[in-house]
Backbone as CSV, one residue per row, in Angstrom:
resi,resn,N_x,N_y,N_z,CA_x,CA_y,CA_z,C_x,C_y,C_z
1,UNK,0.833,-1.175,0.000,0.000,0.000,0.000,0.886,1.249,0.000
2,UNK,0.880,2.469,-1.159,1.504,3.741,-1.290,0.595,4.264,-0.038
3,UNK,1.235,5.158,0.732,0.642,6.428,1.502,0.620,7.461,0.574
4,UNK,-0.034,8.216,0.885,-0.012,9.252,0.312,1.214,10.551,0.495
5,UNK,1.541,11.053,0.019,2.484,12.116,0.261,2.153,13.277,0.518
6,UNK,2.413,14.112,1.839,1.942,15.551,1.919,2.830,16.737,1.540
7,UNK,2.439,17.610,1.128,3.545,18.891,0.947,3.472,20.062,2.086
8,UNK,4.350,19.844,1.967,3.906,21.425,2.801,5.440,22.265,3.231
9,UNK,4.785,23.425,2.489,5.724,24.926,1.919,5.379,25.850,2.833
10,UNK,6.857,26.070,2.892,6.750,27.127,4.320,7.535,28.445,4.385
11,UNK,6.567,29.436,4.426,7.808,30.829,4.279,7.706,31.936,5.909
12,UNK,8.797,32.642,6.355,8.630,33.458,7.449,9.326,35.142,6.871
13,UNK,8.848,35.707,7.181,8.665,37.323,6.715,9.095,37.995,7.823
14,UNK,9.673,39.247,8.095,9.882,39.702,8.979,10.309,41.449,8.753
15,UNK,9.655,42.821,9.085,9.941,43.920,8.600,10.889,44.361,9.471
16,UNK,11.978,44.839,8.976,12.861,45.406,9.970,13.733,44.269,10.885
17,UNK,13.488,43.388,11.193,14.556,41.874,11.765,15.317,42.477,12.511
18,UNK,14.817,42.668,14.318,14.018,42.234,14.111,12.399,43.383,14.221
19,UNK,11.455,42.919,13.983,9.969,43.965,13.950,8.533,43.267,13.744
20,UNK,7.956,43.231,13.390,6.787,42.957,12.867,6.809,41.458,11.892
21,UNK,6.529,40.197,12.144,6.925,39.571,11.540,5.557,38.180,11.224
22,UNK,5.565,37.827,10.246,4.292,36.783,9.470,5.006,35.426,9.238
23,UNK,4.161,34.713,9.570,4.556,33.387,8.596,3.183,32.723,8.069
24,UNK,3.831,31.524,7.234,2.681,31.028,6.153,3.159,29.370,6.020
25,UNK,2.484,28.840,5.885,2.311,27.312,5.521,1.199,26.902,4.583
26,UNK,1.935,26.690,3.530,0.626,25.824,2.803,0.966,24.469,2.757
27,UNK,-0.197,23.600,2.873,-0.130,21.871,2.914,-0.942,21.093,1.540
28,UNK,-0.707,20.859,1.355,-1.286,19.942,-0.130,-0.949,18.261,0.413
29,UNK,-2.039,18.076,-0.224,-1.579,15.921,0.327,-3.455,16.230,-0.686
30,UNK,-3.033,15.626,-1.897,-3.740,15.161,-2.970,-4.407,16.045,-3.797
31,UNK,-5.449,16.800,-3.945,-6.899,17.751,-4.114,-6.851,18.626,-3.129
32,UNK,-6.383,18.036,-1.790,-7.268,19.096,-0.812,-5.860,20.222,-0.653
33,UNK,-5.900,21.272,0.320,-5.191,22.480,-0.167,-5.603,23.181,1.291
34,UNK,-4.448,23.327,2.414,-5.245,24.502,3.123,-3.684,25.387,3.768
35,UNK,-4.079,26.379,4.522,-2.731,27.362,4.464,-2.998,28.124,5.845
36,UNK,-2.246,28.063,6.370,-2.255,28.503,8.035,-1.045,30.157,7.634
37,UNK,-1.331,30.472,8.723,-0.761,31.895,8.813,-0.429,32.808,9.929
38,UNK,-0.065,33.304,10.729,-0.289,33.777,11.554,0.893,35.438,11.669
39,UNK,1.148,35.576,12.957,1.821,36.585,12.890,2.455,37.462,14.218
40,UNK,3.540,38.380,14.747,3.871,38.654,15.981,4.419,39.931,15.191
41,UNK,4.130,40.689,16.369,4.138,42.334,17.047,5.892,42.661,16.610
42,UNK,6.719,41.765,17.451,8.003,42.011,17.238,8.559,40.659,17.322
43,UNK,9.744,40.746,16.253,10.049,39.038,16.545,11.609,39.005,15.249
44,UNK,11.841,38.251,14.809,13.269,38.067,13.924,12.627,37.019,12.561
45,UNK,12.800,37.293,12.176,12.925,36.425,10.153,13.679,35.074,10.399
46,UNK,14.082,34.960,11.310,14.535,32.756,11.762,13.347,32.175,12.830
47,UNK,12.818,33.211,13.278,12.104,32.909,14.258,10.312,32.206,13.425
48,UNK,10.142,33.396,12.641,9.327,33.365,11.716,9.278,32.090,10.458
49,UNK,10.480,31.775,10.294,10.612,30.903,9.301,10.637,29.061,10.427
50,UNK,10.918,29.422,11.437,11.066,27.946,12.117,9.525,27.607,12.874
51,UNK,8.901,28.974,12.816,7.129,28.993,13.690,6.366,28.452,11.839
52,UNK,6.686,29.080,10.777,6.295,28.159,9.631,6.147,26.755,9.517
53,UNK,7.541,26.451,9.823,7.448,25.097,9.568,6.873,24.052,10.665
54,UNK,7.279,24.856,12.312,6.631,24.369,13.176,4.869,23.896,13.254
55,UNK,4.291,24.777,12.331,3.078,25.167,12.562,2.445,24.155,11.374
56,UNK,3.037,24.095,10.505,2.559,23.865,8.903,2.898,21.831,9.599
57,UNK,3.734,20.941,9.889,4.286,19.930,10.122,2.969,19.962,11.536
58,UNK,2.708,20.805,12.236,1.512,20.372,13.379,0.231,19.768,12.594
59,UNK,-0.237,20.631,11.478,-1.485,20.620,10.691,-1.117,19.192,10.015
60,UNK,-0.289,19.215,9.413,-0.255,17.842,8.734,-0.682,16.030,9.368
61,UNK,-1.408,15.534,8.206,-1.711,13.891,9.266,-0.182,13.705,9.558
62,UNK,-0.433,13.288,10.658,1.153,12.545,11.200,1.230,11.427,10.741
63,UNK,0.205,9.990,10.082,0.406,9.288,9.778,1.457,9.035,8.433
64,UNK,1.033,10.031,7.801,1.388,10.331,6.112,3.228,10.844,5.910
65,UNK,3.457,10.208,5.316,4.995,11.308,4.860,4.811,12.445,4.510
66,UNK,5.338,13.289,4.830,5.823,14.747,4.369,7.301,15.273,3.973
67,UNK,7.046,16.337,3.161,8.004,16.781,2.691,7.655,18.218,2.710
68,UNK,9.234,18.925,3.839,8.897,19.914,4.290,9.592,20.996,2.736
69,UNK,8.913,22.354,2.213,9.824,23.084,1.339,9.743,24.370,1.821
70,UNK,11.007,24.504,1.742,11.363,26.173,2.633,12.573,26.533,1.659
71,UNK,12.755,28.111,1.599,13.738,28.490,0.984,14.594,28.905,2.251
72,UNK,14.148,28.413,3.477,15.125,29.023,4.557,16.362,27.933,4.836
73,UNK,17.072,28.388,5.030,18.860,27.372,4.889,18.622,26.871,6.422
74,UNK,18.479,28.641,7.274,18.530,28.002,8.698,17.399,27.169,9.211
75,UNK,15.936,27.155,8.388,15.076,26.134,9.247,15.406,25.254,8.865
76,UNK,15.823,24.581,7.720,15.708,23.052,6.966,17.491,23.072,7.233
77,UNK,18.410,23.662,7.609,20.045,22.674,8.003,20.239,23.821,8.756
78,UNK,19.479,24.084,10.052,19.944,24.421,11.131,20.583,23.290,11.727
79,UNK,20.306,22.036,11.342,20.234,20.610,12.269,19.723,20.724,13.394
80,UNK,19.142,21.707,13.964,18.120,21.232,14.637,18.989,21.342,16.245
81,UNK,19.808,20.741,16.326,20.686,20.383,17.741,22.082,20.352,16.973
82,UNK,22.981,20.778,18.291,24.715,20.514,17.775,24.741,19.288,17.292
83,UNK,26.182,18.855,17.353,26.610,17.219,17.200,26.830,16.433,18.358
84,UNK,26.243,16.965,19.575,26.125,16.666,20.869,24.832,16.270,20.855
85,UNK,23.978,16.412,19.767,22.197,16.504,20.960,22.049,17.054,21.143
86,UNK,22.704,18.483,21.653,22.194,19.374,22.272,21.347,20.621,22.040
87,UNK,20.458,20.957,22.203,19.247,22.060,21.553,20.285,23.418,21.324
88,UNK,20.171,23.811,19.970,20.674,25.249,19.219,20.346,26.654,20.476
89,UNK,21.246,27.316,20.970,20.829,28.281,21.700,19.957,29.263,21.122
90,UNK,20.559,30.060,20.342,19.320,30.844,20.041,18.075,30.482,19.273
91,UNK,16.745,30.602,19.531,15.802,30.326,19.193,15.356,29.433,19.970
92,UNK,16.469,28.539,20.991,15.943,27.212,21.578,15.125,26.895,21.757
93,UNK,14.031,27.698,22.126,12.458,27.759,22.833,11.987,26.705,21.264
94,UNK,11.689,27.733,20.493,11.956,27.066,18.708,11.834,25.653,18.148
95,UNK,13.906,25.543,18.575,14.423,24.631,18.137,13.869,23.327,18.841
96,UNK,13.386,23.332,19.773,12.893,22.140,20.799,11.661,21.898,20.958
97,UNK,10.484,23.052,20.335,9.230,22.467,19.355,9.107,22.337,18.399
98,UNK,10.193,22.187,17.622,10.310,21.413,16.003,10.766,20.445,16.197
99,UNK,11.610,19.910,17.371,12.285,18.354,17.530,11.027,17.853,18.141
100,UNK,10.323,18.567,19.024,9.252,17.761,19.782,8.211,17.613,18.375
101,UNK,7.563,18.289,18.102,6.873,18.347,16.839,7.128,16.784,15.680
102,UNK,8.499,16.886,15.414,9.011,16.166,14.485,9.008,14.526,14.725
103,UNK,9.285,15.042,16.550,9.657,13.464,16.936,8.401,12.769,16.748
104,UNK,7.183,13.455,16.862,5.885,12.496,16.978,5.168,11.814,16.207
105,UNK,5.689,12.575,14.936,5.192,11.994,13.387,5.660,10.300,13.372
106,UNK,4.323,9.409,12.896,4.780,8.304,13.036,5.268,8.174,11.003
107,UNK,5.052,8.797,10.467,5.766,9.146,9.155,6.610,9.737,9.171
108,UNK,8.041,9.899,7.705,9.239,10.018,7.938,8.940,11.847,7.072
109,UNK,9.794,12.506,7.280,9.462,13.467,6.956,10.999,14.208,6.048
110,UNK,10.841,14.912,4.768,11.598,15.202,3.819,12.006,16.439,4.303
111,UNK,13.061,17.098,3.882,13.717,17.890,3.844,14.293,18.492,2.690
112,UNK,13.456,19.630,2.214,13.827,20.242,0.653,13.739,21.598,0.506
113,UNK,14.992,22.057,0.132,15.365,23.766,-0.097,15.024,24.011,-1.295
114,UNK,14.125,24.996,-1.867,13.884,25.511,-2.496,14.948,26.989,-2.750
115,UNK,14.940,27.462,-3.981,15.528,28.886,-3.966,14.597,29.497,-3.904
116,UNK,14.842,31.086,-3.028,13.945,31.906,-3.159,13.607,32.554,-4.395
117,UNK,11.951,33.600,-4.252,12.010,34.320,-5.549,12.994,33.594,-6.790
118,UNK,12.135,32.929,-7.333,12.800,31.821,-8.493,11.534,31.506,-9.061
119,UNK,10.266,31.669,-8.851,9.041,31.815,-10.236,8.901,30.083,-9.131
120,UNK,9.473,29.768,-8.242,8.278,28.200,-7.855,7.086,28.996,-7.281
121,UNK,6.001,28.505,-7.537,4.725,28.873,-7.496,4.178,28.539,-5.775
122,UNK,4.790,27.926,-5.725,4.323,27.787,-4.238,5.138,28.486,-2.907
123,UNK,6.403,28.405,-3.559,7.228,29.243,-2.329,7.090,30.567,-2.451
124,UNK,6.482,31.329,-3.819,5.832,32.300,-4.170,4.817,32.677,-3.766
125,UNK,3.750,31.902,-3.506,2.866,32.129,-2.504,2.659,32.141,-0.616
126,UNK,3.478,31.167,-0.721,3.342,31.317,1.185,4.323,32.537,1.287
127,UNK,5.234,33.015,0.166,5.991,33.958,0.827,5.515,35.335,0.868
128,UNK,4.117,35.183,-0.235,3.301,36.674,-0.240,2.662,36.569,0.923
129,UNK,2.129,35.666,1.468,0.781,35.228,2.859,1.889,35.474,4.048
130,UNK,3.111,35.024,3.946,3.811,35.369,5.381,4.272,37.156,5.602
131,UNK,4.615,37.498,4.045,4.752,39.242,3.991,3.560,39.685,4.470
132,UNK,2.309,39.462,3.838,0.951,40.003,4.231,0.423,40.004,6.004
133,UNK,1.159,39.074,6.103,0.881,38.643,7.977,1.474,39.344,8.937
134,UNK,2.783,39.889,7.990,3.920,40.488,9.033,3.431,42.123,8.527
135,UNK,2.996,42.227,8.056,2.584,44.134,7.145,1.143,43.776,8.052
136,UNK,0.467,42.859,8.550,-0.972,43.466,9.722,-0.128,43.797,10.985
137,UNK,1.380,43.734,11.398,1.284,44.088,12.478,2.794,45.625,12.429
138,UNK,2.817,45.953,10.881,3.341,47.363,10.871,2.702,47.915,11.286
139,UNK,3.589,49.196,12.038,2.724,50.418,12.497,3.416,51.397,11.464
């Protein structure tokens, strides 16, 4: 039996880094199509891009494989932890609900960099929905 495969594209926005900052997730797994979003007052453009993927990998069935696409270097080969195990200091708060997050999926989950602004249609879009998220909380 194939599982099905989920997508899910993830961009984080941030005005001023740090300031006003959006993120966006869209998930695809067949026909269906849905896109989470959210957004903070003041915050940093790694912070934004690792609450993407955090958020977008929550929504997803955990049963199913996924394959995460981000044009961010530091969410997708931050590694997550040193070569100790040990949780990344800055962001840690972060870095240790994407390992918790990650660990629970009973599916294996992909890891794929996209380039930015490069005409892909999808990293093109969550990256307008995460700008749009982070511009509701310019003053």
């Amino acid at each position: 039996m194939v599982r099905e495969m989920i997508e899910v594209w993830t961009d984080g926005s941030c005005i001023g880094n740090p300031g006003p900052g959006g993120y966006a997730a869209l998930i695809i797994c067949g026909s269906f199509r849905t896109r989470i979003t959210g957004s903070e007052p003041y915050t940093t453009n790694n912070r934004m891009e690792l609450t993407a993927v955090i958020r977008g990998l929550e929504a997803a069935d955990q049963a199913k494989p996924v394959t995460v696409f981000s044009d961010s270097t530091y969410a997708l080969l931050g590694k997550w932890v040193t070569r100790t195990r040990k949780p990344r200091k800055v962001n840690q708060d972060l870095w240790l609900e994407l390992i918790k997050v990650a660990d629970k999926r009973s599916a294996p989950i992909t890891w794929t960099k996209v380039k930015g602004h490069s005409g892909v249609a999808n990293n093109l879009y969550v990256d307008r929905l995460a700008g749009k998220a982070a511009r509701s909380h310019e003053v």
